[in-house]
C-alpha positions as CSV (number, residue, x, y, z in Angstrom):
1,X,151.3,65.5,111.5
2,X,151.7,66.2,107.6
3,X,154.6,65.1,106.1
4,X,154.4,66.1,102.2
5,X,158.6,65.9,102.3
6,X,158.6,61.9,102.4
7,X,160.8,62.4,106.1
8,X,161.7,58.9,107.9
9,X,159.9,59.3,111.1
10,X,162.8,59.3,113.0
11,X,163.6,62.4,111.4
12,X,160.1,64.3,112.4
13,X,160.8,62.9,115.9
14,X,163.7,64.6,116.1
15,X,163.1,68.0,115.3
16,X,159.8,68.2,117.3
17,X,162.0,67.3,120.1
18,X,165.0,69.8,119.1
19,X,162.3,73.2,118.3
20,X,159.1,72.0,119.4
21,X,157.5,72.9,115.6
22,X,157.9,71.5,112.3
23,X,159.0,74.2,111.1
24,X,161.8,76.5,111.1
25,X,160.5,80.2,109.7
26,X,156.3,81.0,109.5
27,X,157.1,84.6,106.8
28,X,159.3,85.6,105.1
29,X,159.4,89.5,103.8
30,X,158.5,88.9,100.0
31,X,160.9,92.2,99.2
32,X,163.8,91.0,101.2
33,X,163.5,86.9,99.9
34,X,165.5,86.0,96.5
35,X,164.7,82.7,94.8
36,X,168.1,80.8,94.1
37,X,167.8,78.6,90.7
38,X,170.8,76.6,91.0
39,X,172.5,74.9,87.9
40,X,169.5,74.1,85.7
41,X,171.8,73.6,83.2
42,X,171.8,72.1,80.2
43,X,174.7,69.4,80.8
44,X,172.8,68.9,84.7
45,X,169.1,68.5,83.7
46,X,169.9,66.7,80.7
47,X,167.0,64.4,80.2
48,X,166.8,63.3,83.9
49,X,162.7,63.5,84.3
50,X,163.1,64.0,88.0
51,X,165.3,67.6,87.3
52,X,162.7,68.6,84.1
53,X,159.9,68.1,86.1
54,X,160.9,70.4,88.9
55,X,160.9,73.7,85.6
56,X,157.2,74.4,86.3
57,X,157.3,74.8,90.0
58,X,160.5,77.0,89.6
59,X,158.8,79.0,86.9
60,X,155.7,79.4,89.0
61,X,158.0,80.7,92.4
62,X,159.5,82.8,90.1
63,X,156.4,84.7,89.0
64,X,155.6,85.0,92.6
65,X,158.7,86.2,93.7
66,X,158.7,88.5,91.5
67,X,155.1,89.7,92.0
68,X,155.5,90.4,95.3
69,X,158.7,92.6,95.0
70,X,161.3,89.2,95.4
71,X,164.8,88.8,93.8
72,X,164.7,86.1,91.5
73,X,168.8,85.0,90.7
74,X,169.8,82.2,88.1
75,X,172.7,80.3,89.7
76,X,174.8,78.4,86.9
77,X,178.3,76.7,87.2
78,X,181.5,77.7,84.9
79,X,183.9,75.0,85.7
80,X,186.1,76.0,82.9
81,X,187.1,78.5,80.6
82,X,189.6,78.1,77.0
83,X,190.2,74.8,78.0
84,X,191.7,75.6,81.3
85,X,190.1,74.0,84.8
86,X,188.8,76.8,87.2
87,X,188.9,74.0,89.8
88,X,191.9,71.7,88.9
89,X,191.3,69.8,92.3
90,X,188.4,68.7,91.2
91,X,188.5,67.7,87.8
92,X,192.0,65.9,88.5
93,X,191.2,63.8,91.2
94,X,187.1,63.0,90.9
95,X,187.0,62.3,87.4
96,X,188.8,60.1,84.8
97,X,190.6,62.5,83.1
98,X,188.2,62.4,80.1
99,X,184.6,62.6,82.2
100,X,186.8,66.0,83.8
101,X,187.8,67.5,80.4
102,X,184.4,66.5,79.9
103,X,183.0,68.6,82.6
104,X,185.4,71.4,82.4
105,X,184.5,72.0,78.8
106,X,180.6,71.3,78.7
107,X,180.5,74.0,81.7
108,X,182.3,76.5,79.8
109,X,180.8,79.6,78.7
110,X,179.7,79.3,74.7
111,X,179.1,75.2,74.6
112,X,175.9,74.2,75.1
113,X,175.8,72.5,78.0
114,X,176.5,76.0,80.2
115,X,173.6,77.7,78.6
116,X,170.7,77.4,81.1
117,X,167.5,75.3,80.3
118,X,165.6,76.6,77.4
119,X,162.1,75.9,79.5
120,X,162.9,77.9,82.6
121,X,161.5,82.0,82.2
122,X,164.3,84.1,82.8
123,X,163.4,87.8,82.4
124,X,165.6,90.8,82.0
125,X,165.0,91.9,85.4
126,X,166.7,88.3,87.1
127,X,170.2,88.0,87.8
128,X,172.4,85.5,86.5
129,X,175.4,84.2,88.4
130,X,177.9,81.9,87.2
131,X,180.0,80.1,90.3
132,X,183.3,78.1,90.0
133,X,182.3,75.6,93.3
134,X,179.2,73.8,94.3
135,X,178.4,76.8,96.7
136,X,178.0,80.4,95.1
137,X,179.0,81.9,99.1
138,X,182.4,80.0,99.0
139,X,185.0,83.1,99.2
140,X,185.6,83.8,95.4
141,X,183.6,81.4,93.8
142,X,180.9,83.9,92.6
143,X,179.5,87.5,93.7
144,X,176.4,86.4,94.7
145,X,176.5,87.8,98.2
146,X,177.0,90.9,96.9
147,X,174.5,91.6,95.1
148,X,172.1,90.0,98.0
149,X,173.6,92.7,100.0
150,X,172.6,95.5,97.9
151,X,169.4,94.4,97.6
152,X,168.4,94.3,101.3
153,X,167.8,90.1,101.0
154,X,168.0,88.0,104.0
155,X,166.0,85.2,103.0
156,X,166.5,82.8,100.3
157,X,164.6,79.7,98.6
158,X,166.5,77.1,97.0
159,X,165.3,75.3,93.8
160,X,167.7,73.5,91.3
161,X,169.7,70.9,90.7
162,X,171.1,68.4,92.2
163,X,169.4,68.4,95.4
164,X,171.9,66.8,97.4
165,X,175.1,68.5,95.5
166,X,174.4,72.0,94.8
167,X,171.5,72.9,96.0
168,X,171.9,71.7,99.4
169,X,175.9,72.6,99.6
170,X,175.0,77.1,98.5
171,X,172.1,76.7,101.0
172,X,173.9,75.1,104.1
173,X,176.7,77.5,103.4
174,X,174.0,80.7,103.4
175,X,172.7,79.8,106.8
176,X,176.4,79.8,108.3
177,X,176.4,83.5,106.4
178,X,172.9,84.3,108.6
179,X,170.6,83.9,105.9
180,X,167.2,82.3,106.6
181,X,166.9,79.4,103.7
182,X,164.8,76.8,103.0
183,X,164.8,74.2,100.4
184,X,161.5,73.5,98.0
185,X,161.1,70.1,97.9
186,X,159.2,70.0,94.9
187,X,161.5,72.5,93.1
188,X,164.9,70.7,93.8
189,X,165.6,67.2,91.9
190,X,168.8,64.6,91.7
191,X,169.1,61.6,89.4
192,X,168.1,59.2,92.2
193,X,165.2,59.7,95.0
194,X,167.4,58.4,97.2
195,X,169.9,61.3,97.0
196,X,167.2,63.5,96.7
197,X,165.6,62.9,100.3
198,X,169.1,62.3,102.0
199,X,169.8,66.2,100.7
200,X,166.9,67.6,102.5
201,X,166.6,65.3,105.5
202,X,170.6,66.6,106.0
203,X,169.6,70.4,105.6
204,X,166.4,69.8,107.6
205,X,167.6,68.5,110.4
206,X,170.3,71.4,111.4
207,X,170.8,74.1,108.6
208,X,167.4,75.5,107.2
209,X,163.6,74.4,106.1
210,X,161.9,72.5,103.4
211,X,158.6,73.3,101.7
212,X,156.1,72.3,98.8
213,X,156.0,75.4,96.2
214,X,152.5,74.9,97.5
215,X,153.6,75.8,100.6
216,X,156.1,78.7,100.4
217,X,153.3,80.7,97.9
218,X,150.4,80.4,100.3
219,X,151.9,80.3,103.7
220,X,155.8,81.5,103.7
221,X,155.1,84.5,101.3
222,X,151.3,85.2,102.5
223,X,151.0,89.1,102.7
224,X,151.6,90.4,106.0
225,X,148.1,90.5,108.2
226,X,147.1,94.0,108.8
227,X,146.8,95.2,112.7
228,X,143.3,94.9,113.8
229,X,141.7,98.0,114.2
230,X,141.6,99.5,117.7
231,X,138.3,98.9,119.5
232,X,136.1,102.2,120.0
């Protein structure tokens, strides 16, 4: 059975016995999917190779989503604002207090490090988000859900950065809101491989799928099949 995902086989095993398939979802409806770019920021890509190699398979869903009448939404963090923390828990307790002010302020809007990547195409028509916690669906961290709602979306594909962090935090939390997601394994990248596979072996197992971009141009956005024509 193809496993382009690099899966322990215990964790193949265990989903052909839970579902019976390897997958979760065969289509999704192109005008009702919305590509999630999350944090391919500045002070998160940085020069990790793993992260700035993933910007040509994101670019490359995004044309497709687009073309085929998809939402296509930029997902960035603001951790801080003036100076001031808009998540105090976090940058007091996980952080020496200069790597927090260090967060806080690189992840404000106007430094630098909040802009998003120079490399990634962002057109006029994408929405940008900004979100104050890992996950853009946690109650009052963005509007993100909103705007999905207006737009008829119930299907999302997750690309960004960090796989594990992130990325697999906003798309375990938009299954539990009754969105169909799945993770591109060749669009989402951490520091480490090893934090990289534990993220989408965790959301595989329970929460959601994972694809190649490979996979989710030719086979989860194929055009639907017409009905075959009645027989005479």
């Amino acid at each position: 059975m193809s496993n382009p995902y690099g899966f322990p086989q215990y964790v193949i095993d265990r989903v052909m016995a839970k579902r019976g398939h390897l997958h979760v979802f065969d289509q999704f409806d192109p005008v009702r999917t919305a590509l999630l770019v999350i944090d391919m920021q500045n002070f998160y890509v940085g020069e990790i190779a793993s992260v700035i190699g993933i910007i040509p398979n994101i670019n490359r869903l995004a044309r497709e989503v687009r073309a085929r009448g998809g939402l296509v939404a930029f997902v960035g963090m603001t951790a801080g604002e003036g100076g001031d923390s808009r998540w105090p828990i976090y940058h007091d307790y996980f952080f020496t207090p200069e790597k927090g002010a260090n967060h806080r302020d690189q992840l404000s809007p106007g430094h630098p490090g909040h802009k998003f990547h120079a490399d990634l195409d962002i057109l006029d028509s994408d929405v940008i988000v900004y979100k104050s916690r890992f996950s853009p669906f946690i109650q009052g961290a963005s509007n993100i859900e909103e705007i999905l709602l207006a737009r008829g979306i119930d299907s999302l594909i997750v690309t960004g950065t960090a796989t594990n962090m992130c990325c697999e935090s906003a798309a375990r939390d938009a299954m539990m809101h009754d969105y169909k997601v799945v993770m591109v394994a060749d669009a989402n990248g951490a520091r480490y491989p090893e934090d990289h596979l534990a993220g989408l072996t965790s959301f595989y197992q329970s929460f959601g799928d994972v694809r190649t971009t490979d996979e989710v141009i030719n086979d989860l956005l194929r055009p639907p099949q017409a009905p075959a024509a009645a027989a005479e």
